[in-house]
C-alpha positions as CSV (number, residue, x, y, z in Angstrom):
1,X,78.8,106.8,101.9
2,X,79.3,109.3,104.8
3,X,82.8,110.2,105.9
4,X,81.9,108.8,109.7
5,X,80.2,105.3,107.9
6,X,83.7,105.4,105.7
7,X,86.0,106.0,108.3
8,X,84.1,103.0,110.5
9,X,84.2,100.7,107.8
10,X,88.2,101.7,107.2
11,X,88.8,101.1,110.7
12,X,86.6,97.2,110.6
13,X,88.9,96.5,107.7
14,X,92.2,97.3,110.0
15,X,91.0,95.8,113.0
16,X,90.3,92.6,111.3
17,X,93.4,91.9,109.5
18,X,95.2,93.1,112.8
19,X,93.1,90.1,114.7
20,X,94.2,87.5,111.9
21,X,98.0,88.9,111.8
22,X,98.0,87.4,115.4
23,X,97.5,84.3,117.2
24,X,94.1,85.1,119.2
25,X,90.2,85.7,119.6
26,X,89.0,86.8,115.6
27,X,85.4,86.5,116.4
28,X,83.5,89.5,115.2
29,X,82.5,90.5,118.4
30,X,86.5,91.2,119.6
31,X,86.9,92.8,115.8
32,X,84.0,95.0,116.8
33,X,85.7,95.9,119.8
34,X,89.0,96.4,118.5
35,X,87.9,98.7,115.7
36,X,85.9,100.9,118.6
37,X,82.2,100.1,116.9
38,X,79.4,98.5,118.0
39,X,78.8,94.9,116.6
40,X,76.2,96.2,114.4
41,X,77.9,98.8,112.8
42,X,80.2,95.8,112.0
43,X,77.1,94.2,110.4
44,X,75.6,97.1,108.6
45,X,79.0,97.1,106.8
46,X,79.8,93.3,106.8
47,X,76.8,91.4,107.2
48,X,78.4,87.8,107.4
49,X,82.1,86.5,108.3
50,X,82.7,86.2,104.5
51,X,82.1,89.5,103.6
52,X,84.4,90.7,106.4
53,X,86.9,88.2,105.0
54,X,86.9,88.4,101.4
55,X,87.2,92.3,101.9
56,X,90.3,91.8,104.0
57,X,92.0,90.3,101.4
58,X,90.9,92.6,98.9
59,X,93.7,93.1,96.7
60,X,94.6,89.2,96.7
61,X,91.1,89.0,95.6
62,X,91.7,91.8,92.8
63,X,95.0,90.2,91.4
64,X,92.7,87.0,90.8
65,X,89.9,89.0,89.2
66,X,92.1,90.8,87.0
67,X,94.8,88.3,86.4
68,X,91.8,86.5,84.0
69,X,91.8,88.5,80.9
70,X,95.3,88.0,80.6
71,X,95.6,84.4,81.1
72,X,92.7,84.0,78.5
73,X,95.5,85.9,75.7
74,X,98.5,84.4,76.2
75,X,97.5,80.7,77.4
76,X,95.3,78.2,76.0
77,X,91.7,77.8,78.0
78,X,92.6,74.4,80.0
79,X,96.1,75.9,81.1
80,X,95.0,79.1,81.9
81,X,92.2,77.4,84.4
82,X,94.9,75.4,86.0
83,X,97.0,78.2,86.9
84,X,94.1,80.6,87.7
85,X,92.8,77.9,90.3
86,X,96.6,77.2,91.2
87,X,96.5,80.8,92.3
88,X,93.1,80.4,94.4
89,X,94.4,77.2,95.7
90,X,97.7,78.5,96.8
91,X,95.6,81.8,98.7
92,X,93.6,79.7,100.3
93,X,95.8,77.1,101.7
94,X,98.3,80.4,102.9
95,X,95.1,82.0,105.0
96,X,92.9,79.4,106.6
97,X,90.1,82.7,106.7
98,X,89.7,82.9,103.0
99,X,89.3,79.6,102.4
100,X,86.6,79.4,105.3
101,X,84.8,82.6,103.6
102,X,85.0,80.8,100.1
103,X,83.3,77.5,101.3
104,X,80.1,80.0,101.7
105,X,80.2,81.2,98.0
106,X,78.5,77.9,97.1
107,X,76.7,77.3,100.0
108,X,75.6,80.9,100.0
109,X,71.6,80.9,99.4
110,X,70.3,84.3,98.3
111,X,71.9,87.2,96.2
112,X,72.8,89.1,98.9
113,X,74.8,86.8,100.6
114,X,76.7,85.8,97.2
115,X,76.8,89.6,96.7
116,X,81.2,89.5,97.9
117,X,81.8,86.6,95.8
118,X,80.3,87.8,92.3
119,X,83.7,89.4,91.3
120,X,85.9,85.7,91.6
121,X,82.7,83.9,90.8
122,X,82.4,85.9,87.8
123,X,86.1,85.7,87.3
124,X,86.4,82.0,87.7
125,X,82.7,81.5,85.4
126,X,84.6,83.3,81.9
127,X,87.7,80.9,82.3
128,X,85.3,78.1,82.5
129,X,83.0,79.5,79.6
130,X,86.6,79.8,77.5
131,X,86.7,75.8,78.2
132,X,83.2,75.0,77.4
133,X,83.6,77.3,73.8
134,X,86.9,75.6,72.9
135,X,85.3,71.7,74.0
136,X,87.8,71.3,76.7
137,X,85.5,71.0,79.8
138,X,82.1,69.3,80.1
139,X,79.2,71.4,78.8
140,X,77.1,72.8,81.5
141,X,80.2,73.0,84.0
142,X,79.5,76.0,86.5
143,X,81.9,77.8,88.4
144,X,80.1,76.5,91.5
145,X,80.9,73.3,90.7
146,X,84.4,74.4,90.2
147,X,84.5,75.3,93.4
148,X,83.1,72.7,95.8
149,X,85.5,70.0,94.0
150,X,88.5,72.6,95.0
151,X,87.2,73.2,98.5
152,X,88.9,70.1,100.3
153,X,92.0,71.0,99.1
154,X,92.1,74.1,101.0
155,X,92.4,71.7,103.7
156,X,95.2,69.5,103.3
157,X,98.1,70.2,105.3
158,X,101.2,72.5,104.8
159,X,103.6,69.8,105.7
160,X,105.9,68.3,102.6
161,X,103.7,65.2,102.2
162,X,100.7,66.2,102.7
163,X,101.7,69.3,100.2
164,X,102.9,66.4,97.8
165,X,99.0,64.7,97.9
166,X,97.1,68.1,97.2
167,X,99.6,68.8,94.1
168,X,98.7,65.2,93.0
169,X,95.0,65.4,94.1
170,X,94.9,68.8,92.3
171,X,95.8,66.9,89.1
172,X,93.7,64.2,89.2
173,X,90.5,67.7,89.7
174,X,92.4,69.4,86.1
175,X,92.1,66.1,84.1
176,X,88.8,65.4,85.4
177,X,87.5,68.9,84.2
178,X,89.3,69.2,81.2
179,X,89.7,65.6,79.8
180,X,89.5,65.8,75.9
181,X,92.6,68.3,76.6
182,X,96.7,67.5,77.7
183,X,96.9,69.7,80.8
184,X,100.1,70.5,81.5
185,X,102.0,71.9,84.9
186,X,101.7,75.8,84.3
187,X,105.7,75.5,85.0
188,X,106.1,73.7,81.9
189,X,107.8,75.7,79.3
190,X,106.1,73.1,76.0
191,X,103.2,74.8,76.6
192,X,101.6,76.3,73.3
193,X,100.7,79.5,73.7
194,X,97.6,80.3,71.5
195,X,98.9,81.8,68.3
196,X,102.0,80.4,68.0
């Protein structure tokens, strides 16, 4: 990439996450203009709302991605789903964006457009392969599917009640993925760790 294409996209990337820090217009027309570039410069970079958005919260994104590998050692399959999508759950009920930008990864039609979410889909895809080879999730389960039963609980509330119903409506998803399998709270220190 040339340094003038870099430094644009640098400056997209600060203008946008300036425009969410604030109450206020975060159309990509005002990040355009707050960055200094034309709208489709924006677009050559970021050519949907999603990309834009999954980018800006790159390194929550990365700490997902990475965090798998890890959670595939030390925890059996089931638990280490729960508190991977605890994680997802948590990020998008903190920043309203990234759970808009993750309802497109399923409704996303062509490669391109799925192109920003390959790294979480891929992520969230070998934590539900774990399941399938260990029996604890329903053959032929895809991370897609994962996905669009999560979605509506980005949407529940912050307040203490309504927090209450998606902790209890988050259950309810676990046991209904991983049935033949005692899910527990990832809080809960009975949990066997594989090779103990």
């Amino acid at each position: 990439m040339r340094s003038d294409a870099r430094s644009n996209r640098l400056r997209i990337l600060e203008a946008a996450a300036e425009a969410l820090a604030a109450p206020g217009d975060t159309s990509l027309k005002s990040i355009a203009r707050r960055a200094g570039v034309g709208q489709g410069t924006l677009y050559r970079h970021f050519p949907t709302r999603e990309s834009l958005m999954l980018q800006v919260y790159g390194a929550e994104v990365d700490e997902l991605v990475t965090a798998v590998p890890a959670l595939l050692t030390t925890l059996s399959p089931p638990h280490a789903l729960r508190v991977w999508l605890e994680r997802l759950l948590s990020l998008g009920q903190g920043t309203p964006e990234f759970s808009e930008a993750m309802r497109g990864a399923t409704a996303a039609m062509t490669e391109q457009c799925r192109e920003p979410y390959r790294p979480l889909l891929e992520a969230l895809t070998a934590l539900v392969r774990a399941n399938e080879a260990a029996g604890t999730i329903l053959p032929g389960t895809t991370a897609d599917d994962v996905l669009v039963l999560l979605g509506p609980l980005w949407h529940v509330g912050p307040q203490d009640e309504e927090h209450t119903r998606a902790a209890r409506l988050f259950d309810v998803l676990i046991r209904g993925l991983c049935p033949s399998s005692a899910v527990r709270d990832a809080t809960d220190p009975g949990e066997t760790r594989r090779g103990a």
